[in-house]
N, C-alpha and C positions, 0 to 999 in steps of 0.2 A: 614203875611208880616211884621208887627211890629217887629216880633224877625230874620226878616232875612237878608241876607247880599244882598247885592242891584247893579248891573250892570244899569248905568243911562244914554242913551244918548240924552236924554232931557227930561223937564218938561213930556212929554204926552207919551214918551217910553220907556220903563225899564222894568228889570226881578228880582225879587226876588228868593230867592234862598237856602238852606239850605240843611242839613241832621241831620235826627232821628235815635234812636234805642234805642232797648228795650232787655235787657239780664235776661232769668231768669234763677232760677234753682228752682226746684220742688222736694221735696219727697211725691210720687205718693203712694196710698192706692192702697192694691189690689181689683179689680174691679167688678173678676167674680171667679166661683167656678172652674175654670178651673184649673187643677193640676200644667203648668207651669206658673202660675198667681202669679207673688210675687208683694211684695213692690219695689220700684227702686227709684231711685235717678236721675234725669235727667238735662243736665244744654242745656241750646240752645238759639240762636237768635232767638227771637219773631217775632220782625219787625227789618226791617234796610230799613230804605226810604232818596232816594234823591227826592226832588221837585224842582218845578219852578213854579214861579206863576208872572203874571204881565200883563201889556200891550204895544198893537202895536200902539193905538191912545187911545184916548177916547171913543170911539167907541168900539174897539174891544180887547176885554182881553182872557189869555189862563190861564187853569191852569193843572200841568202837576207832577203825583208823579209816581217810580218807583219803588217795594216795594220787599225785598228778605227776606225769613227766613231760618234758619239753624237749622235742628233737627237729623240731625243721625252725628254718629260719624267718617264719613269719613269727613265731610264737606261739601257736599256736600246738594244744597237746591235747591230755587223755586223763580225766577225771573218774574215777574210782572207787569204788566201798574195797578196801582191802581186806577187813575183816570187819563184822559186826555179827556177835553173837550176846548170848543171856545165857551165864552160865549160873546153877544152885548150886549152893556148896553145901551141900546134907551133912557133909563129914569129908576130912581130908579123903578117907577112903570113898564115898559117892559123891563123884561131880559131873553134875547133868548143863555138858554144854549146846545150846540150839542157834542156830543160825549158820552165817557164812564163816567159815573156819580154817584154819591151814588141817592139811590131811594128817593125819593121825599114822603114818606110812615108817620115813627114814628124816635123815638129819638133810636131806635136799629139800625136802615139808617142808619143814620146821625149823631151820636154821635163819635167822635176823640177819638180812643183807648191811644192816646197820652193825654186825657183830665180826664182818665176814674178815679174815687176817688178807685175803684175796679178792677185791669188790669185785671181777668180774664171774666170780663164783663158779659153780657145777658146768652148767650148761653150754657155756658159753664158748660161741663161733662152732658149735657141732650139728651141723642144721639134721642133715641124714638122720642122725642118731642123737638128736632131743629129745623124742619118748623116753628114753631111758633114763636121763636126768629129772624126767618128769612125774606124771602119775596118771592114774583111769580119773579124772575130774572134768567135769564141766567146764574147769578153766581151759582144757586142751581144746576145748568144741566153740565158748560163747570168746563172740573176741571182745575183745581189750580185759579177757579175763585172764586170772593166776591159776597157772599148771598147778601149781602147788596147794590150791584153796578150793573147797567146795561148800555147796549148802549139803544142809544135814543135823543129823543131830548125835552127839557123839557120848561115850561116858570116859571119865578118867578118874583112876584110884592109884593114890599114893599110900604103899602100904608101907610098915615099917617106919615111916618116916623119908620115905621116900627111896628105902633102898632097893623099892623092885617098883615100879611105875607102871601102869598097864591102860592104855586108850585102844579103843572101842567104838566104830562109827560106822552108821548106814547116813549116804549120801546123793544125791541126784545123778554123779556118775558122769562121764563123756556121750556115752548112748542114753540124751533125754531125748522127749519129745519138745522139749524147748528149742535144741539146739539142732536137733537130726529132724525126725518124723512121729507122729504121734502115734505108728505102729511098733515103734521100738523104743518104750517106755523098759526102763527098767534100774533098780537099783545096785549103785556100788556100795562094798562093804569094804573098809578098812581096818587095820589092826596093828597095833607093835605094843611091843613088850620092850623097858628095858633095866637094865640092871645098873647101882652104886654097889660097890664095896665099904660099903659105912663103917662097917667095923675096922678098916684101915683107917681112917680116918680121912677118907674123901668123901663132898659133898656130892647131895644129889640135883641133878637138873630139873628142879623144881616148877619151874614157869611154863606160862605157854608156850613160848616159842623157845628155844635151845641157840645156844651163844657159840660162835667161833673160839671164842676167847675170852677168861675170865680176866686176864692183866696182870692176872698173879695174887688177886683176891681172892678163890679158894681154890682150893686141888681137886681136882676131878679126874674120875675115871669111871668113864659108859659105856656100857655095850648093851648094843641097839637091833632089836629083829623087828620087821614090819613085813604083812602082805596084805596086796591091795587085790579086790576081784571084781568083774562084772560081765555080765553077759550080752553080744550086739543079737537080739531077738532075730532083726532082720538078713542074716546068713549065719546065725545060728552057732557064732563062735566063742569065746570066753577070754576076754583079759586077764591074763593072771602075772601077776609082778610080786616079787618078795627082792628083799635088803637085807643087810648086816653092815652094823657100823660098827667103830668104835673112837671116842674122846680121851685122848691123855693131856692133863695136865697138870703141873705141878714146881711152887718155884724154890728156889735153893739160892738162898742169899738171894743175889741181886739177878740174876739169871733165869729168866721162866721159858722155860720149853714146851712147846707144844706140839702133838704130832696127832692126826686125822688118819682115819682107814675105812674104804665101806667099798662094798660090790652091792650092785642092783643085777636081779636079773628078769627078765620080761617077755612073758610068751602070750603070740598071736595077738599083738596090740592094734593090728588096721587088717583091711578088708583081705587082703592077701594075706594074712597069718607068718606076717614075718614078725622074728624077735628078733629082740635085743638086749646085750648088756655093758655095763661098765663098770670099770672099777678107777678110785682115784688114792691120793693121798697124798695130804698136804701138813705141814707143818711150819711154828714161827718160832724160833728164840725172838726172845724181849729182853734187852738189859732196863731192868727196873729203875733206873733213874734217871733224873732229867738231865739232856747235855742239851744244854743251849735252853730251850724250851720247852724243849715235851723228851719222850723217854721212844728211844730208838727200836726199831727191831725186824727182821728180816726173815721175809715169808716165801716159803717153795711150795711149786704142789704140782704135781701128774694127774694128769686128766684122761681115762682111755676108753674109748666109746666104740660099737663095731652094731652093725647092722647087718643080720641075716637073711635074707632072704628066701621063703619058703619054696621059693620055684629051680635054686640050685644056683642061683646068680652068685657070682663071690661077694665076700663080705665086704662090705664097704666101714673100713676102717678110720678110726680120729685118734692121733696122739694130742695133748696139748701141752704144753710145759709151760711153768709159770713162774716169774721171780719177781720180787716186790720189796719195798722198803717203804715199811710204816713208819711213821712218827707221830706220837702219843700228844698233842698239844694237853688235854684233858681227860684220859681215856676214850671213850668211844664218844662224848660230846665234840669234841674237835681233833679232827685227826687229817693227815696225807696220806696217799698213798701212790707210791708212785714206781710205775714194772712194765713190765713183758710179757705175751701172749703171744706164745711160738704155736702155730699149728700145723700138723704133720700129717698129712692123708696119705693114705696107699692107694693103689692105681683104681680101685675099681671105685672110691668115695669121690678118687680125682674126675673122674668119667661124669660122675653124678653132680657134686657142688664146687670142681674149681682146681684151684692149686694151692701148696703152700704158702703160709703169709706170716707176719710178724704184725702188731699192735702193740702200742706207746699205749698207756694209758694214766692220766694224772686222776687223783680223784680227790675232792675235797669233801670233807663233812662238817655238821654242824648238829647238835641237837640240845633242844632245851625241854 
């Protein structure tokens, strides 16, 4: 709301307002042994989001983003509600949010692709072993939906002032009848808890969604537990997936360092009762000042994904590795980014989706 443009018809009623977007262009490694399998070159909208955020009273606030991407060469894309809920704010400590929401889970939730030190983020190029980066939502079932988002309605309390955080959500789930069978109706529940050290003197993560990177405007330090559960009625098995993360940040003179840690782990997520986990971790120094026009900084992260298989099959394993070089034009309003996407399978992932590969990827942003 701080960077956005603002409709005010008094103190207690107003809408915030803005639009994003994310342009990149990729030179894509070939991927599999497949004869018409080359290298390509590919340029596309990522995101292009309008929002609206704000309130009707004190009382009642909405927030509202519409989200389209563009990836084939007619032009033609994919229009979206990314989020739209009605959240009551009773008291910092009871907030009743209803509607479509990011999951209430880990920092793969709830982390702002618009925040990320790494645009190609968590998931990315691990096809086998995507549930893991994922969650039990509706967005994994209904397409052109977000793994990370579901309907529902959730609570969240900021207690202390935010030094211990706690969200709270029953939601429609992967196993609806909207998106499966109308005999395997049933509900997911969600949950995380997470911790500031306030009395150190670092802030807490206050907002909806949770940032890669503050820039070096405040110091942070989160740790994060979330588990997500639901039951597929129809063979009678149970989704169960829990997290632990953790956010360090903090800057010293002109130098802000940042470092990322989280493991997921995830049992009997599809019909064969195989799990899954991962763990990653990533980090960015930022020298705080501008050289040339925006303020430099350079991002790493490990990405490591494994899929088990219930029937005794080997695991089919994903290393990812990843290096990157931000430049700050505006903070996160206008930024580069521009890196590498090493992907490393072992033989039994190789068997399943392909071979090793590298990606280029430039990414541009913009946000008003």
């Amino acid at each position: 709301p701080s960077q956005a443009a603002m409709f005010k018809v008094d103190e207690d009623t107003f809408a915030n307002f803005g639009f994003q977007m994310q342009v990149w262009g990729q030179h894509l490694g070939k991927q599999t042994n497949a004869a018409n399998d080359k290298d390509r070159t590919n340029f596309s909208i990522n995101n292009a989001k309008v929002y609206f955020s704000g309130q009707v009273n004190k009382l009642v606030h909405f927030h509202t983003e519409l989200d389209a991407s563009i990836t084939s060469k007619d032009a033609s894309g994919t229009m979206k509600i990314g989020d739209a809920h009605i959240r009551f704010h009773f008291a910092d400590e009871f907030q009743l949010l209803a509607g479509y929401q990011r999951l209430p889970f880990g920092r793969t939730t709830l982390s702002s692709s618009y925040s990320a030190i790494i645009p190609t983020m968590y998931g990315y190029a691990a096809a086998a072993n995507a549930p893991v980066f994922g969650a039990a939502t509706i967005g994994a079932a209904g397409a052109g939906a977000s793994s990370s988002r579901d309907a529902g309605v959730a609570i969240k309390s900021d207690i202390a002032d935010g030094m211990l955080i706690v969200r709270a959500g029953i939601f429609d789930g992967k196993f609806d009848q909207r998106t499966t069978t109308s005999t395997n109706e049933s509900l997911a529940f969600a949950f995380r808890v997470q911790f500031t050290p306030t009395m150190l003197g670092y802030k807490p993560e206050k907002g909806y969604s949770l940032s890669d990177t503050y820039l070096g405007r405040q110091n942070v330090l989160t740790i994060g537990f979330g588990y997500n559960t639901q039951k597929n009625k129809l063979d009678q098995h149970t989704w169960k997936q829990w997290t632990v993360d953790a956010q360090w940040e903090q800057k010293f003179g002109d130098i802000v360092p940042n470092i990322q840690l989280g493991y997921i782990d995830l049992k009997d997520y599809n019909d064969a009762r195989d799990d899954a986990r991962a763990f990653w971790a990533q980090g960015q120094l930022l020298y705080d000042q501008v050289v040339g026009v925006g303020k430099p900084a350079l991002a790493l992260g490990w990405f490591y994904s494994e899929n088990k298989p219930a029937n005794g099959d080997p695991k089919a394993k994903v290393n990812r590795y990843a290096v990157y070089f931000n430049y700050y034009i505006k903070g996160q309003n206008a930024k580069i980014q521009l890196g590498l996407d090493s992907v490393q399978r072992n033989n039994a992932d190789k068997r399943r989706n392909g071979k090793n590969y590298t990606d280029l990827t430039l990414a541009l942003q913009t946000i008003f």
